[in-house]
Phi, psi and omega in degrees: 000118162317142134025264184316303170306309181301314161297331195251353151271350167313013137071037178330108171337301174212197185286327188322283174341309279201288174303280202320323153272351182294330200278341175300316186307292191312326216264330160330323174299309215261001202231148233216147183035057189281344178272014206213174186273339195288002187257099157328318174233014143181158169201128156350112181226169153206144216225164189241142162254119197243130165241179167275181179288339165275009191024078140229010179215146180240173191267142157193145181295142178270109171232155189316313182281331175283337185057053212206139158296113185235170165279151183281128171182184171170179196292150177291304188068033165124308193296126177266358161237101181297344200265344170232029157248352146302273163295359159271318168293310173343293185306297210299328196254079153191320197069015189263095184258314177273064186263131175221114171332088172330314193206148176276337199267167190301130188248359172185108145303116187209132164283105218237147171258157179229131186299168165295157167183179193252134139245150239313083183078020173248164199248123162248133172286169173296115184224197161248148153264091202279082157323140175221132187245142176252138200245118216237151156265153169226164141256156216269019137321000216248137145350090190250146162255171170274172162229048214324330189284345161236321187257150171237014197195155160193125177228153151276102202267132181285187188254008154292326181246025154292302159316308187289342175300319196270146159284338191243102208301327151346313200253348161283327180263345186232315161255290182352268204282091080316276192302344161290349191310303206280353163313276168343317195263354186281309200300358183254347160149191187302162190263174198247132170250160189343148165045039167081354183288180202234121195266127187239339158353289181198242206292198192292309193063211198247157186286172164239166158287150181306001184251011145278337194281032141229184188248083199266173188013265193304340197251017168228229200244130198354142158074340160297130152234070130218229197240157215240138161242124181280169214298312180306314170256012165291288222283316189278330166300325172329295180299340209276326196257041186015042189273116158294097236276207054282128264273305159297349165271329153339295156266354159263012168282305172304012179229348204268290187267042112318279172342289175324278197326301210274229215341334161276325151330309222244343177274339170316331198278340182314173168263115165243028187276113207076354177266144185302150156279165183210169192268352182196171203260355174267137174272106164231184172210148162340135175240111176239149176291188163275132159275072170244180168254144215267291211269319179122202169255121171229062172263351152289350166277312172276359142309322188322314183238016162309124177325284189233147186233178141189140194064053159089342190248172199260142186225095198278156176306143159302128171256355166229118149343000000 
């Protein structure tokens, strides 16, 4: 899936959002090197939010031109798959090698403005950044460096003390706490797209409630009545086993917890009224012996025909130096 395809399945978050990719469509259209710097007045970056494995903390950078605690990111410079100009910047402004995609689709969207400044030793104008932001794990063990010629810093910041770290109220107030918002709500499950379904299209959108994320009867296929689990959330239990799907495994995971879903459904249906619960369906309980010892010591028996023994052990060639 292109760009392009990836924007128009994209699911805006909010009204920011919402302009902010129309305007990304259009200008695909209408701007000639939207991908390269050479378009003066905007062009395609892509940044990353990165978290740890416990997502209470995000990776982030000191950077030089902003003077500010930021997100890892940088210019397409030609390339259309921002999702892999995402993780390369990632790496170069961290040193963070062990990177991985939460999600391949898009995780944020914003147009950012950049003030005019001098690099290295050239006058750049005020232009824009048709940003895509992708949302990545690290592990926060791994060894982080500087990039000195853009960054002076890198820490795993928790996301209580992300705001007081940026400087820039703007990117605090319009991107940051966003992308925690929306973190939050990815860690609570797949977004509801029409009738409850897990809009699988593109981005996050807004989250459902837990009693959405299938689909029953009517909303899977004509004449169904049991439970339908749409292509989203077969992907998001994927993602939750770190699996990887294949189309056909894919759907037979949707039908394998179709099942699941339909037969609790049907125990449901019992009379369980007055009956106790229990831990097993026999009434027995665990038969334990005395713990003494029965048999003896037979570590002379088992010793009996060994090559060599000592100190009571079977006594083998060295295998390290």
């Amino acid at each position: 899936m292109d760009l392009r395809q990836q924007l128009e399945c994209y699911r805006p978050y909010n009204e920011q959002e919402a302009g902010d990719r129309q305007l990304m469509l259009s200008l695909l259209d209408g701007e000639n090197d939207i991908f390269t710097r050479e378009n003066l007045t905007a062009h395609f970056s892509a940044s990353s939010w990165i978290v740890n494995h416990s997502r209470d903390k995000v990776l982030m950078i000191y950077h030089n031109l902003y003077d500010s605690w930021s997100w890892t990111g940088g210019h397409a410079d030609g390339e259309r798959d921002l999702l892999s100009v995402a993780m390369r910047e990632a790496e170069e402004e961290t040193g963070v090698k062990r990177l991985r995609p939460l999600m391949e689709d898009i995780f944020s969207v914003e147009i950012i403005t950049v003030d005019g400044h001098e690099k290295r030793g050239a006058y750049v104008p005020s232009h824009v950044h048709l940003n895509v932001t992708y949302l990545l794990e690290a592990d926060e063990r791994e060894e982080l460096r500087i990039k000195p010629d853009e960054n002076s810093g890198v820490k795993w910041v928790p996301f209580e003390d992300v705001a007081g770290a940026v400087t820039e109220p703007w990117m605090t107030e319009r991107v940051y706490n966003k992308l925690s918002a929306k973190l939050a709500e990815f860690l609570q499950g797949p977004a509801k797209g029409e009738g409850g379904a897990y809009d699988s299209a593109g981005a996050l959108g807004r989250m459902p409630e837990k009693e959405n994320r299938f689909v029953r009867g009517a909303a899977g296929a004509a004449g169904s009545t049991g439970n339908v689990i749409s292509d989203g959330m077969a992907e998001y239990a994927a993602l939750l086993a770190n699996l990887e799907l294949s189309d056909e495994e894919k759907e037979q995971a949707r039908k394998d917890m179709g099942e699941m879903l339909d037969y609790i459904d049907k125990l449901n249906e019992l009379d369980t009224e007055g009956v106790e619960p229990a831990c097993h369906i026999f009434p027995v309980n665990n038969q334990f012996r005395e713990d003494v010892v029965t048999n003896g010591d037979g570590s002379a028996d088992a010793l009996f025909n060994a090559p060599e023994k000592k100190d009571g052990g079977f006594k083998v060639p060295r295998t390290i130096g």
